[in-house]
VOBA-1610 file (N, C-alpha, C; in pm, whole numbers, padded with zeros to 5 digits, always signed):
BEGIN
Unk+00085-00120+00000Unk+00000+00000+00000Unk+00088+00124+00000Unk+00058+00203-00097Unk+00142+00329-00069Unk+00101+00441+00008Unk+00169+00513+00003Unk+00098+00623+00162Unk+00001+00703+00106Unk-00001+00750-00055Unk-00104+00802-00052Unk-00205+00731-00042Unk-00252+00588-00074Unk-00344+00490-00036Unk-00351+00515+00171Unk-00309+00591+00239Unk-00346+00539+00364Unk-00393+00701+00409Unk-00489+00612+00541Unk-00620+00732+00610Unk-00625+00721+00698Unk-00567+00821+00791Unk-00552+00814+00955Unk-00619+00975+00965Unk-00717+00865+01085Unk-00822+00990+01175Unk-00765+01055+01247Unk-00800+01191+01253Unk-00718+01310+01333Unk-00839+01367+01430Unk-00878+01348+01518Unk-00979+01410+01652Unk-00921+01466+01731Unk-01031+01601+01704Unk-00971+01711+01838Unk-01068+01726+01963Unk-01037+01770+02049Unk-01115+01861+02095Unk-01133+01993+02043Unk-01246+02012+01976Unk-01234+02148+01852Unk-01298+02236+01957Unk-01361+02251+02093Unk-01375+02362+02240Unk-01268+02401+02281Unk-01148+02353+02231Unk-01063+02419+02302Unk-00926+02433+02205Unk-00923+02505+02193Unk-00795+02581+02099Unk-00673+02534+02129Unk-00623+02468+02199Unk-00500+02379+02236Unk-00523+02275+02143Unk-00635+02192+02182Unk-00660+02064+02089Unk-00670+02100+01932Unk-00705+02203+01888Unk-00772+02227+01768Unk-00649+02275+01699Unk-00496+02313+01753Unk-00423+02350+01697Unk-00362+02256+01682Unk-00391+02151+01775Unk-00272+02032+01790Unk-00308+01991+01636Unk-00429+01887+01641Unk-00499+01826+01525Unk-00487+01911+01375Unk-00448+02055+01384Unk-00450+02096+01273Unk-00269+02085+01206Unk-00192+02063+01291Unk-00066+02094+01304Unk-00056+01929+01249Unk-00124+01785+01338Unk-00105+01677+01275Unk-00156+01636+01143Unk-00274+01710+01101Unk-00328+01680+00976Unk-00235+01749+00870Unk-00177+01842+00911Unk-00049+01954+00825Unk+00046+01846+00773Unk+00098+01757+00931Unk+00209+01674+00901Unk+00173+01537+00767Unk+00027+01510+00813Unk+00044+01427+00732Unk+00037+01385+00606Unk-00072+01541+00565Unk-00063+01580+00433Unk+00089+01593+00356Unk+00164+01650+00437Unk+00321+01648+00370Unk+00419+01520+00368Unk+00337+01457+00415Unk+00390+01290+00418Unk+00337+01257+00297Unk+00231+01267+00232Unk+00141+01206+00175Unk+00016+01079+00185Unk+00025+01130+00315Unk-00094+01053+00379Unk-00241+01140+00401Unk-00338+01083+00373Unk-00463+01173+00379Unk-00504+01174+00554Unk-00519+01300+00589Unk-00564+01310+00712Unk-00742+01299+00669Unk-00815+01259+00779Unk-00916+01264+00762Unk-00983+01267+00915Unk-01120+01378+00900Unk-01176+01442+01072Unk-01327+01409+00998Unk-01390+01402+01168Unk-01505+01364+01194Unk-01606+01471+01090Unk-01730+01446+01082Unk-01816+01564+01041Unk-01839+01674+01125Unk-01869+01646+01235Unk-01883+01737+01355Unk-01746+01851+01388Unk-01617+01799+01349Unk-01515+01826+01350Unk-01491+01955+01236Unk-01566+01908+01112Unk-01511+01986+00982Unk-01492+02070+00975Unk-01628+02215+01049Unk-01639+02324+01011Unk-01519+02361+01168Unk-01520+02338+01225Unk-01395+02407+01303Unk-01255+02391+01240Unk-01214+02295+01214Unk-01106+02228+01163Unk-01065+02360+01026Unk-01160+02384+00911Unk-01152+02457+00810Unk-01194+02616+00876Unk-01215+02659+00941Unk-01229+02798+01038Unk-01100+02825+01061Unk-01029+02719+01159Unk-00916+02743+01207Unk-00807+02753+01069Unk-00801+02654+00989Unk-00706+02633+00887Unk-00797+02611+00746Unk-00829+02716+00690Unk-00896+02737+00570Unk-00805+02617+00470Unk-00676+02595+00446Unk-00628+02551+00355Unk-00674+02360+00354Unk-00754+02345+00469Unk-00783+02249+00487Unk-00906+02193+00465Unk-00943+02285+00383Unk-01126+02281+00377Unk-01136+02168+00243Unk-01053+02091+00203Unk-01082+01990+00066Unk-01030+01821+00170Unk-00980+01839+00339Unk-00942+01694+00412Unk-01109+01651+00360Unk-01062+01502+00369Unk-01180+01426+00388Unk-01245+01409+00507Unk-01369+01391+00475Unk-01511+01380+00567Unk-01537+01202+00631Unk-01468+01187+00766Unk-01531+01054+00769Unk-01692+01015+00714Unk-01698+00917+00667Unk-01826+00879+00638Unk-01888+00961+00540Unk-01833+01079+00492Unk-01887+01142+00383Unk-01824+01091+00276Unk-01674+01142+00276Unk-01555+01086+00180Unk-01472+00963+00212Unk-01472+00909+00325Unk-01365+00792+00342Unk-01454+00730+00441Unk-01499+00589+00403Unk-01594+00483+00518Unk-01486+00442+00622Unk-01580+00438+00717Unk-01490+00348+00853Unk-01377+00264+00805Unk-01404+00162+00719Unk-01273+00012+00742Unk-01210+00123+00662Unk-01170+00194+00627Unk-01016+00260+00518Unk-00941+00344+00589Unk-01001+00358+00746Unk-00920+00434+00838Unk-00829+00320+00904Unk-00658+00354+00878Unk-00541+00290+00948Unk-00533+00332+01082Unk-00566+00414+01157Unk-00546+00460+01263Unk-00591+00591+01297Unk-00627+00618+01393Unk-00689+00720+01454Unk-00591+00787+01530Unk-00543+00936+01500Unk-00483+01000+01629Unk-00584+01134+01694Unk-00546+01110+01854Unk-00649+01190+01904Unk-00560+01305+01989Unk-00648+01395+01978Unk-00556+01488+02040Unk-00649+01579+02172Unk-00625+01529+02288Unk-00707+01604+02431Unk-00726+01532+02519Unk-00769+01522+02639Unk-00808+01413+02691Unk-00894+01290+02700Unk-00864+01272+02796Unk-00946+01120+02781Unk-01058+01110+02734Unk-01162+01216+02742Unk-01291+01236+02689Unk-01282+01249+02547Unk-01205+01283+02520Unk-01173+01286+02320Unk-01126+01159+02296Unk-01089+01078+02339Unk-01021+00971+02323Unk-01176+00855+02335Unk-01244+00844+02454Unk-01327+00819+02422Unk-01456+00834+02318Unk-01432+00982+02265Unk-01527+01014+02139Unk-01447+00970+02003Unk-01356+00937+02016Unk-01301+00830+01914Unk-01308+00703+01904Unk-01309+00641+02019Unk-01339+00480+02036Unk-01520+00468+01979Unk-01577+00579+01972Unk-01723+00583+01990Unk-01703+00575+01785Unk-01693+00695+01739Unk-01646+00650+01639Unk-01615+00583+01533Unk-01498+00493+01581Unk-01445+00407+01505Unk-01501+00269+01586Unk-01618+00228+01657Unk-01651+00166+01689Unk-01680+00028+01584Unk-01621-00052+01573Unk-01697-00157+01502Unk-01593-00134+01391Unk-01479-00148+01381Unk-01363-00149+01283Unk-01259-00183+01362Unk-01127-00192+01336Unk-00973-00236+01415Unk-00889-00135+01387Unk-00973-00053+01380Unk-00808+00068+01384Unk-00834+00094+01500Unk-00648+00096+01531Unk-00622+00151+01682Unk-00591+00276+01677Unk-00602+00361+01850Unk-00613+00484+01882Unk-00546+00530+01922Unk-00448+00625+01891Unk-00336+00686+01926Unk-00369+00823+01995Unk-00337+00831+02100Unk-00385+00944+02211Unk-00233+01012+02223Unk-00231+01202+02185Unk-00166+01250+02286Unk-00252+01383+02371Unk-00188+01369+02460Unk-00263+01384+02611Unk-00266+01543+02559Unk-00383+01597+02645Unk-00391+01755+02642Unk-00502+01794+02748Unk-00471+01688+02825Unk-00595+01714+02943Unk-00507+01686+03045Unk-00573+01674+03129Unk-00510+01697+03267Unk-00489+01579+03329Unk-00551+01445+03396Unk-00496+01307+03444Unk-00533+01236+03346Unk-00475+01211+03234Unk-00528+01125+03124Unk-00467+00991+03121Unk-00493+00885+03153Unk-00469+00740+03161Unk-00440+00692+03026Unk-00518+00739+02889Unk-00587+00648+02793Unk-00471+00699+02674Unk-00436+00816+02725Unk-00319+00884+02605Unk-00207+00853+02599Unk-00134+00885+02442Unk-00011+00793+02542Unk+00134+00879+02522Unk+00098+00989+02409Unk+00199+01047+02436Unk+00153+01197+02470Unk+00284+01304+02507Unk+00241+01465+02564Unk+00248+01569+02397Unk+00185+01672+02441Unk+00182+01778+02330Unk+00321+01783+02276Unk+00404+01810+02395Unk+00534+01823+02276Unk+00653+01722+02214Unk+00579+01583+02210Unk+00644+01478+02154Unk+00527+01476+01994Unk+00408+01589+01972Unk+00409+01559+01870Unk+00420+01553+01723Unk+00565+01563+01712Unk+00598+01529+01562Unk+00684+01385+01622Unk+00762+01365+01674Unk+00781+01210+01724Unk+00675+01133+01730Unk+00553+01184+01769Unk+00409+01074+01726Unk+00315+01093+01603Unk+00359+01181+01532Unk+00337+01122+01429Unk+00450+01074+01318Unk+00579+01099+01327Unk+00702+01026+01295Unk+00650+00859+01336Unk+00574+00848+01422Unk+00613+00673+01457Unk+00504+00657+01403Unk+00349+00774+01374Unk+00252+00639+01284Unk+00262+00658+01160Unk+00330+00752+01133Unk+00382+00749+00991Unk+00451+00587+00942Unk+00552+00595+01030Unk+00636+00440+01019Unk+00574+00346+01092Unk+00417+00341+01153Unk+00389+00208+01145Unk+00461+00169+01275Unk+00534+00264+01396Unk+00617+00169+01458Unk+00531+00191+01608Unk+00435+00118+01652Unk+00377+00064+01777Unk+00314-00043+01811Unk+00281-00067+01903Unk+00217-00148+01903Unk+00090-00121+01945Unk-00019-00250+01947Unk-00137-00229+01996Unk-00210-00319+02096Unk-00272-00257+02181Unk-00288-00318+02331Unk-00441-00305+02275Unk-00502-00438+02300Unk-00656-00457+02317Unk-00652-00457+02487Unk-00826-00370+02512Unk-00840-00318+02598Unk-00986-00307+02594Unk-01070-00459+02722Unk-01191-00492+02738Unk-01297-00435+02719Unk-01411-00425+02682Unk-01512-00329+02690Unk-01630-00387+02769Unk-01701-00344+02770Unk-01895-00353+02855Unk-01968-00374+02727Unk-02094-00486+02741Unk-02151-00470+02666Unk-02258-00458+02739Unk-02377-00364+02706Unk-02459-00300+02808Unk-02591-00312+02763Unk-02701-00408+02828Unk-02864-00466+02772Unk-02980-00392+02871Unk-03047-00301+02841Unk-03196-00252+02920Unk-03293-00322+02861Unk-03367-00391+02962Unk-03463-00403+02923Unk-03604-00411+03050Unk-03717-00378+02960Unk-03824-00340+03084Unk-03916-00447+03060Unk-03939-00525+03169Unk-04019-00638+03143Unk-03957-00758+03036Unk-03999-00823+02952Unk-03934-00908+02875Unk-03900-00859+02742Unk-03872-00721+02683Unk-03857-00595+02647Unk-03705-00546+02606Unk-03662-00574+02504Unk-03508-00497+02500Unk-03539-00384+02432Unk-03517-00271+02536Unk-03488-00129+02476Unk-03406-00023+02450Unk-03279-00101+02523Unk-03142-00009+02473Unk-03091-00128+02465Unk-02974-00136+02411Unk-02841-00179+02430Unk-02722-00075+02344Unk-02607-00077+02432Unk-02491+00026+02391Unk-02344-00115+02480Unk-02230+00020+02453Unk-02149-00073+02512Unk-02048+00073+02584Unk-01978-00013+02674Unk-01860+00102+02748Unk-01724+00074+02729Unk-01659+00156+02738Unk-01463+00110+02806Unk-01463+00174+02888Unk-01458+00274+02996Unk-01499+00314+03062Unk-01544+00196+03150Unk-01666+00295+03187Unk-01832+00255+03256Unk-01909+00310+03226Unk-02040+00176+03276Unk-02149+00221+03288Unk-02232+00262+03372Unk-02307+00314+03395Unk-02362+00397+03517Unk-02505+00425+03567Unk-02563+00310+03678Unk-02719+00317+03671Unk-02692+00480+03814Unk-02763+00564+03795Unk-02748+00665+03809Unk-02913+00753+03866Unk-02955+00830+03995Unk-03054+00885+04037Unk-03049+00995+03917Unk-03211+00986+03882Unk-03230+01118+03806Unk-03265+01264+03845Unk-03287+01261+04004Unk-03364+01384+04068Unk-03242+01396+04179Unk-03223+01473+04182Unk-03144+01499+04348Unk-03205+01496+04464Unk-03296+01530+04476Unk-03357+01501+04629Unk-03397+01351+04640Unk-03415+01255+04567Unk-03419+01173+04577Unk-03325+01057+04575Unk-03335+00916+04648Unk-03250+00817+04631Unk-03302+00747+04519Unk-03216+00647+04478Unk-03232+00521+04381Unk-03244+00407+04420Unk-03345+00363+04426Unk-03388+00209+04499Unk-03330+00067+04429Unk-03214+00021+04448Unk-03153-00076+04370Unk-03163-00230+04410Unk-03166-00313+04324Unk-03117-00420+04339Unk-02991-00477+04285Unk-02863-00553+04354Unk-02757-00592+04220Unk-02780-00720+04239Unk-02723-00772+04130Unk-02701-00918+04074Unk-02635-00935+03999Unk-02543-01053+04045Unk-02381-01118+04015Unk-02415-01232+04013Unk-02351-01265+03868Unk-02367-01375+03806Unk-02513-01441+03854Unk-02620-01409+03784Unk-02724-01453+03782Unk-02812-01462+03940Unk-02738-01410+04059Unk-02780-01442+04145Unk-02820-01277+04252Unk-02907-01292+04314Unk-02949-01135+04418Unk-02839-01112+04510Unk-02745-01030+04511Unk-02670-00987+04628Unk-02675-00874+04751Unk-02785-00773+04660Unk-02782-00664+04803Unk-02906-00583+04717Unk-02973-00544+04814Unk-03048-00439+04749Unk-03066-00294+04870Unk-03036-00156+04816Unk-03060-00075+04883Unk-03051+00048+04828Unk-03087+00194+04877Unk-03083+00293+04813Unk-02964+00385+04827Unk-02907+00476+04701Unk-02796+00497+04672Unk-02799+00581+04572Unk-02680+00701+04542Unk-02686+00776+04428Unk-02648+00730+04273Unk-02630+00565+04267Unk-02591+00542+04193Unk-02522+00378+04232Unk-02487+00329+04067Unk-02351+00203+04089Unk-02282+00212+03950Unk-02150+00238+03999Unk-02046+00217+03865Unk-02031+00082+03851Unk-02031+00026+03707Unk-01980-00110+03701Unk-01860-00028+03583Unk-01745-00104+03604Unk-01609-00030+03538Unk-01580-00163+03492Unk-01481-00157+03371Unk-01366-00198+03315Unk-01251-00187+03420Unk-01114-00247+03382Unk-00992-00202+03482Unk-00953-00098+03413Unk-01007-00069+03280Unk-00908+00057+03207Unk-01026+00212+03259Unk-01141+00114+03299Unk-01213+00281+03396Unk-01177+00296+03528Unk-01101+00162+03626Unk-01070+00208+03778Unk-01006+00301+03780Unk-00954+00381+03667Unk-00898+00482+03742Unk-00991+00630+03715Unk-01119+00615+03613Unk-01175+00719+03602Unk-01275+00739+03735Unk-01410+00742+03658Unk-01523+00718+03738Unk-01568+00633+03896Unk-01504+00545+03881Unk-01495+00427+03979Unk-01393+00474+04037Unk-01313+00500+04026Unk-01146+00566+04107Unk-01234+00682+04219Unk-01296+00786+04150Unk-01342+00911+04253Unk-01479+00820+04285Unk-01571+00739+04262Unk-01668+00655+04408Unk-01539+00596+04493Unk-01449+00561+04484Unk-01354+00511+04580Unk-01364+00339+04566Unk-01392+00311+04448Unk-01334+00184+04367Unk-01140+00176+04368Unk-01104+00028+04375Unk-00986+00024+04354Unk-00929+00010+04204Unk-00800+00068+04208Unk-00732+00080+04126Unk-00692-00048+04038Unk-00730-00125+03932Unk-00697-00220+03864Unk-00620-00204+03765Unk-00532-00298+03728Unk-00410-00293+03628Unk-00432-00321+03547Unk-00378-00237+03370Unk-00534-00277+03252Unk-00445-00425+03209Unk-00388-00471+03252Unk-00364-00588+03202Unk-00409-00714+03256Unk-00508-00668+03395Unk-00612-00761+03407Unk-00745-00752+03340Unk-00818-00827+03268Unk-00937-00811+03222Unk-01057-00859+03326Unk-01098-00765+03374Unk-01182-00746+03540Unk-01320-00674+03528Unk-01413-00709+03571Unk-01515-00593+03627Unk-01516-00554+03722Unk-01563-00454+03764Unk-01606-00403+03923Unk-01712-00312+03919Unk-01743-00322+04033Unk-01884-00304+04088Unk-01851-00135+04246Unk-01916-00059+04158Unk-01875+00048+04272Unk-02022+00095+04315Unk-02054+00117+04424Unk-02202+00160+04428Unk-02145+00331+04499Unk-02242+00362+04459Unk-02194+00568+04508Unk-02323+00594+04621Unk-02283+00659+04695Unk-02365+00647+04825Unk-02470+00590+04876Unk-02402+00451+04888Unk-02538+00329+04914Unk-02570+00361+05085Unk-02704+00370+05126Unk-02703+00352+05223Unk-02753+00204+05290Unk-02669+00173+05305Unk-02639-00012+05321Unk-02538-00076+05412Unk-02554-00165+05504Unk-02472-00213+05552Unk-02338-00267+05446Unk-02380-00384+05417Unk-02247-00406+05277Unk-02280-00304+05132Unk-02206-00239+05104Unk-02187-00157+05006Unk-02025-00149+04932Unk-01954-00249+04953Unk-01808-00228+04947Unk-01819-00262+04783Unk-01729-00215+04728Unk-01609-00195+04590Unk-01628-00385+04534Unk-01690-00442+04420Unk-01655-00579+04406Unk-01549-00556+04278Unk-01482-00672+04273Unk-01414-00724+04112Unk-01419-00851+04092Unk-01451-00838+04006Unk-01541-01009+03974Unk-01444-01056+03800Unk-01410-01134+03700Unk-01345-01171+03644Unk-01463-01159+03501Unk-01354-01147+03382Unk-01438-01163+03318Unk-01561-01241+03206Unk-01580-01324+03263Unk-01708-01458+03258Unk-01795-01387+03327Unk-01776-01307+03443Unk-01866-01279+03517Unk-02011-01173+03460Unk-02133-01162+03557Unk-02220-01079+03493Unk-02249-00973+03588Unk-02336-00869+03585Unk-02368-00762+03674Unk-02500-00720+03609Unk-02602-00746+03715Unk-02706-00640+03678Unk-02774-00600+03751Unk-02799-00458+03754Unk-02864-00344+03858Unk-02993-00346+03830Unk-03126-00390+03873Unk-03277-00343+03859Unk-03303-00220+03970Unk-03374-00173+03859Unk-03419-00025+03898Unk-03585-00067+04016Unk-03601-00049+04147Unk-03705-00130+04182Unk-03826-00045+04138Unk-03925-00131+04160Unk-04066-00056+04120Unk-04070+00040+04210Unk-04023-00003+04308Unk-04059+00162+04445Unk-04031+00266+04436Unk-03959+00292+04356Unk-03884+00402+04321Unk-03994+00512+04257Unk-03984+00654+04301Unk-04088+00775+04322Unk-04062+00842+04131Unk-03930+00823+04084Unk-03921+00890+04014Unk-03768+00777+03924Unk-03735+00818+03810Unk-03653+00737+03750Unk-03510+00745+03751Unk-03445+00630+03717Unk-03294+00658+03705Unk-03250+00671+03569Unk-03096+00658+03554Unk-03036+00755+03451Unk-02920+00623+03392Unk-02940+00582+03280Unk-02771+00492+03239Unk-02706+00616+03164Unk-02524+00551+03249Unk-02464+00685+03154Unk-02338+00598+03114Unk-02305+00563+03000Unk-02146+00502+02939Unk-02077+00575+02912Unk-01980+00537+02976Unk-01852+00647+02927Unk-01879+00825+02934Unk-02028+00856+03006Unk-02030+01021+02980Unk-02065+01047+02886Unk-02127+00953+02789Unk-02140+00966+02599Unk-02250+00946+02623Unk-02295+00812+02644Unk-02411+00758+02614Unk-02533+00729+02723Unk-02635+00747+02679Unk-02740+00739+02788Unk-02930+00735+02757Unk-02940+00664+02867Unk-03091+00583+02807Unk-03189+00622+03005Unk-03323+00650+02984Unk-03372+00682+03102Unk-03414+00548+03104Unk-03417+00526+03262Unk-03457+00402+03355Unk-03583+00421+03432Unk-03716+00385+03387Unk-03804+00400+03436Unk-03822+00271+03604Unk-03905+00309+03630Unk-03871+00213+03738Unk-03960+00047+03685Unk-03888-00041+03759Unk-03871-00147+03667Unk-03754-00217+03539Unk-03713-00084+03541Unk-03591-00125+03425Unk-03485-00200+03493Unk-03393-00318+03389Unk-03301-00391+03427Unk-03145-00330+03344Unk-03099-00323+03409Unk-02935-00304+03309Unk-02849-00444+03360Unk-02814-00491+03221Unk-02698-00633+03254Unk-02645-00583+03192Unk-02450-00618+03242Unk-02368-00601+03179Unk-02268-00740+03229Unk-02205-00735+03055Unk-02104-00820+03101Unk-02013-00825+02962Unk-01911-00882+02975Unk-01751-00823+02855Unk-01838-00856+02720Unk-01818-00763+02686Unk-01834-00749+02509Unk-01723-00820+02431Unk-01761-00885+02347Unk-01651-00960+02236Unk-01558-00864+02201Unk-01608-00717+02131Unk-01518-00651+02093Unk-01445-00557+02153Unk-01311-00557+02161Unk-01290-00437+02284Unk-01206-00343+02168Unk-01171-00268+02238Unk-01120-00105+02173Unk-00938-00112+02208Unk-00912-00051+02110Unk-00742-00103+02038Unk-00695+00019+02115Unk-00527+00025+02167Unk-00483+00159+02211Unk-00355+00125+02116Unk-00299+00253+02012Unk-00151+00198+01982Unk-00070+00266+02114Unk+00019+00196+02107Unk+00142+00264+02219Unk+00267+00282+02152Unk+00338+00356+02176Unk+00464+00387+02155Unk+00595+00368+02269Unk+00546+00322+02404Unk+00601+00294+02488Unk+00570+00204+02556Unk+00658+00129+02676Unk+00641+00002+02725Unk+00663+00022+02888Unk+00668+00140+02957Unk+00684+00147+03058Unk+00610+00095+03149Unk+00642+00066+03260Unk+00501-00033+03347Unk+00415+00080+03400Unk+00255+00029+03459Unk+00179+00134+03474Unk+00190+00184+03569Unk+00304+00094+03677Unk+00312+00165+03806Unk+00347+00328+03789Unk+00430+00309+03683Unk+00485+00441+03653Unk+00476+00563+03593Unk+00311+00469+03554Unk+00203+00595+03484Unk+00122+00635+03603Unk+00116+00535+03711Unk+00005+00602+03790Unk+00101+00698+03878Unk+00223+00663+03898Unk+00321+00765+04018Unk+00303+00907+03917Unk+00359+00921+03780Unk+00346+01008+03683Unk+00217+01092+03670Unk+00130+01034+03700Unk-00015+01064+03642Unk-00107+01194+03784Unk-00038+01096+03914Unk-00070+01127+04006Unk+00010+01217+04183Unk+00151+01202+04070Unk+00265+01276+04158Unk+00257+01248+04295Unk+00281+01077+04289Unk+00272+01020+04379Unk+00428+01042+04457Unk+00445+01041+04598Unk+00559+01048+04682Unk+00641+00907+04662Unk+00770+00879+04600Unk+00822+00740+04583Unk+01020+00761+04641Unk+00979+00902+04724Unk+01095+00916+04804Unk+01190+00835+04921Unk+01286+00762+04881Unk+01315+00687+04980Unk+01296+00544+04893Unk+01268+00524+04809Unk+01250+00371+04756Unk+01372+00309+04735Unk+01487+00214+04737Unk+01541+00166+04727Unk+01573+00043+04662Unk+01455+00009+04582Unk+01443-00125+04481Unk+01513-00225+04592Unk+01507-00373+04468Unk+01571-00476+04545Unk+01680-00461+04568Unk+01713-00535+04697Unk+01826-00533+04780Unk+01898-00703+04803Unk+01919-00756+04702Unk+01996-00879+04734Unk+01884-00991+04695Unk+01910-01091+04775Unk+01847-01244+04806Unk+01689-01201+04851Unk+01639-01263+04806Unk+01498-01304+04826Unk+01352-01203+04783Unk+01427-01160+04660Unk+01349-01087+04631Unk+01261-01189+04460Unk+01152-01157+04450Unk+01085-01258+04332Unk+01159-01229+04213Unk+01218-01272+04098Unk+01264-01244+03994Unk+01140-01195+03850Unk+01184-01142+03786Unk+01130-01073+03686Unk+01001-01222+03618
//
């Protein structure tokens, strides 16, 4: 394939003029490569505002279909990164994130490595980490009326503030707790550190493929943090008692109202969402990085009896 034969997605955050310069600066590069940059529809008219000379890039889905995109680069945080996985949903191009937000987990390189990131997808040189998703079923009575999916989470969620959410959960097919609460995150390990991280869910390593179960102010004797494997299932019923309705929210994108009576099951989706990387560092060292964690005084191993690599 020659390069002008190749089509890598360029997503900004086009709200914020950091992102919108980044993405215009990478679509610059790759046009002079001879690679076709190509941006969302929603994207266009900012994209050609900012950089008139750009007003003939191609139009996903107008001018270039999903499978002819090689890769996606995103430029902002994690929330742009997720409006790319949304996207290119249901194809195998992987997502190349550099960061322009503030604790971004999902990105992988910084603003000013990028002409080094696009130097490496120019050459093709990363790799790609599959990375689990949610596949997410409502239904009311014997009734399917949504289904969506997460990387992230998903989120059965109170719709009124003065009010609680009357829940039931159920793991793997069976009743475990029912009580009222502002909510329950069920996460991915690649969301413990979003959503589920601030309910005070633990931190999972994305190289376990895990669910967990966070409930947000249950008032309940057991209410603790679960992680369950992934075979496992989760589903929250919304109870009939409930005065007024709840809320599903994926990833912050997506969302369906929960009348009372409604069921949400979730459990791993076949397809999960691609990250390219350009680096191999362990994540301990994204989360000390990420989170300017104190690692003063560490001294690594010291001799005999320590586990080997």
């Amino acid at each position: 394939m020659g390069s002008g034969d190749r089509h890598i997605l360029v997503v900004s955050h086009t709200g914020r003029r950091d992102s919108l310069e980044a993405g215009v600066e990478v679509a610059r590069r790759l046009a002079a490569a001879g690679v076709h940059p190509v941006v969302a529809d929603q994207d266009h008219a900012d994209v050609v505002r900012f950089a008139p000379e750009l007003r003939g890039v191609d139009v996903l889905g107008r001018d270039i279909d999903l499978d002819r995109i090689e890769l996606a680069i995103v430029l902002g945080g994690d929330g742009t990164i997720l409006r790319a996985a949304e996207l290119l949903r249901g194809v195998g191009a992987p997502l190349l994130g550099v960061n322009l937000g503030h604790v971004g987990f999902l990105a992988e390189s910084e603003r000013d490595d990028l002409g080094h990131t696009v130097d490496r997808a120019l050459a093709r040189r990363y790799t790609v980490e599959e990375r689990m998703t949610l596949g997410v079923v409502v239904t009311v009575g014997s009734e399917v009326v949504y289904e969506t999916w997460a990387l992230n989470e998903a989120t059965v969620e109170k719709a009124s503030r003065e009010r609680m959410l009357e829940v039931v959960v159920e793991v793997d097919g069976r009743p475990l707790s029912s009580f009222g609460c502002d909510g329950v995150v069920m996460s991915t390990s690649t969301g413990s550190t979003a959503y589920s991280f601030s309910a005070g869910g633990p931190i999972v390593w994305p190289s376990l493929e895990a669910m967990l179960l966070v409930p947000l102010s249950a008032h309940a004797l057991f209410a603790r943090p679960l992680v369950v494997g992934p075979h496992s299932s989760f589903a929250i019923e919304v109870l009939h008692r409930n005065q007024g309705t709840g809320v599903l929210w994926c990833d912050g994108r997506r969302t369906h109202e929960l009348p009372p009576g409604a069921r949400v099951a979730v459990r791993k989706h076949p397809e999960p969402v691609r990250l390219a990387r350009l680096h191999h560092g362990p994540f301990t060292d994204r989360l000390v990085g990420k989170f300017s964690l104190p690692v003063t005084g560490w001294r690594g191993p010291q001799g005999a009896g320590v586990p080997s690599e």
